[in-house]
Every structure is written in C-alpha cells, then in structure tokens.
N, C-alpha and C positions, 0 to 999 in steps of 0.2 A: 341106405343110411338115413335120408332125409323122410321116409318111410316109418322108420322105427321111432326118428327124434318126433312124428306126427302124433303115434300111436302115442308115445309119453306123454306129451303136451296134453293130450285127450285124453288118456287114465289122470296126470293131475289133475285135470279141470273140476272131473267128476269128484272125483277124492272131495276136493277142495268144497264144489258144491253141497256135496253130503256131507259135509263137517259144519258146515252153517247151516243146513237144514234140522241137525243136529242139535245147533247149540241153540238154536231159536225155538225149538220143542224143549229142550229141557229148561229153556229160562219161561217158558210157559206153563209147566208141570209145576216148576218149584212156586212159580207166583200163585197158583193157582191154589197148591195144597196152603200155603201159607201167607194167607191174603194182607197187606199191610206192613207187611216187615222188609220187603225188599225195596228202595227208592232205583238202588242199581245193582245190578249181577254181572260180575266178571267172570266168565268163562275160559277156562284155560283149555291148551289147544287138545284134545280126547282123539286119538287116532287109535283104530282098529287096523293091525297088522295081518289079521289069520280072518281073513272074511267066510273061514267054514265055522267058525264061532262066535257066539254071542257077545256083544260089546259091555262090559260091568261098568259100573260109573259110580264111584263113593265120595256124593256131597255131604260136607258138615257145614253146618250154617250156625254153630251153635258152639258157645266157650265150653271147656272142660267144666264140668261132666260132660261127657256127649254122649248123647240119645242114639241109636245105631237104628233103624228100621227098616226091614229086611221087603223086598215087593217083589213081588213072581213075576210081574210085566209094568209096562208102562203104565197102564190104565189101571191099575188096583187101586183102590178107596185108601186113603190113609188108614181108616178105623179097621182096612181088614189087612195091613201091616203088620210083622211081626218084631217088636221088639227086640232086641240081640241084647241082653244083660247080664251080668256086666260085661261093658267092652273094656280090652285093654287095647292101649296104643302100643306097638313096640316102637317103641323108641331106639332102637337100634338101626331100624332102616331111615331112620332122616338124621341119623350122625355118619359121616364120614369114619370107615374103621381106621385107629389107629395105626401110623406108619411104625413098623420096629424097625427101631438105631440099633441093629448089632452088625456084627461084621463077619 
C-alpha cells in the first residue's frame, strides 16, 4: 500500500513538473512571436490525459474577430503559419444546455 501511495506521489510530481515546464515554454513562444503586447500571461492549467498523443493548445490573445493560426510544431515561424478563415466559434459548448421542465 504505502508502496503504491509512493509511486503516485512520484507520477504527480512529474506530472506537476511537466506542466510548469510547459507553461513557461508557452508563455515564452507567445512573448516571443508577439513582442510587446504581453505585460502578464495567465496560463490556465493544460493537462494531457492520453500520453500516446500529442497535446493541442488553442491560445486567443485577441477580441472577436479572432485570427485562428494553424502551426505543425512548436518552432514554426509565424510567417510560415497557416491562417484558419473564417473561424466560427460555436457558441454552443461555453453555454450550459438547456434543462427541460417536462414531466
């Protein structure tokens, strides 16, 4: 038992570790592609469940209209980004659905 509760304690660790090494490379990316505009970046918490796939990460830094740009890796150039136009937002997954009153 105390065994197992070890092994956890040491997967969270790592976890934990990897999610701030994480979020200090992306708040490095975003200052970098976009020099001047950030004073401060609040990162929200980004966790990878399925560690046999790749982690997707969709920053908007920007008022509607928003710019979508699409990057193959971490390291792509902005200028060799692709565009996504037009983006729509659905608006259906950030409203709660409707409860039905019937009986």
């Amino acid at each position: 038992m105390e065994s197992t509760l070890e092994s956890q304690k040491s997967t969270l660790s790592l976890q934990i570790a990897h999610f701030i090494s994480l979020s200090m490379t992306l708040t490095r990316i975003l200052k970098a592609r976009i020099p001047g505009l950030f004073r401060t970046i609040l990162i929200k918490l980004v966790w990878n469940t399925n560690e046999y796939e790749d982690l997707q990460v969709l920053v908007i830094i920007s008022r509607p209209p928003v710019k979508v740009f699409i990057y193959e890796d971490w390291f792509m150039p902005h200028t060799a980004a692709k565009l996504k136009f037009p983006y729509y937002w659905d608006e259906q997954c950030l409203q709660p659905a409707p409860q039905k009153d019937e009986l």
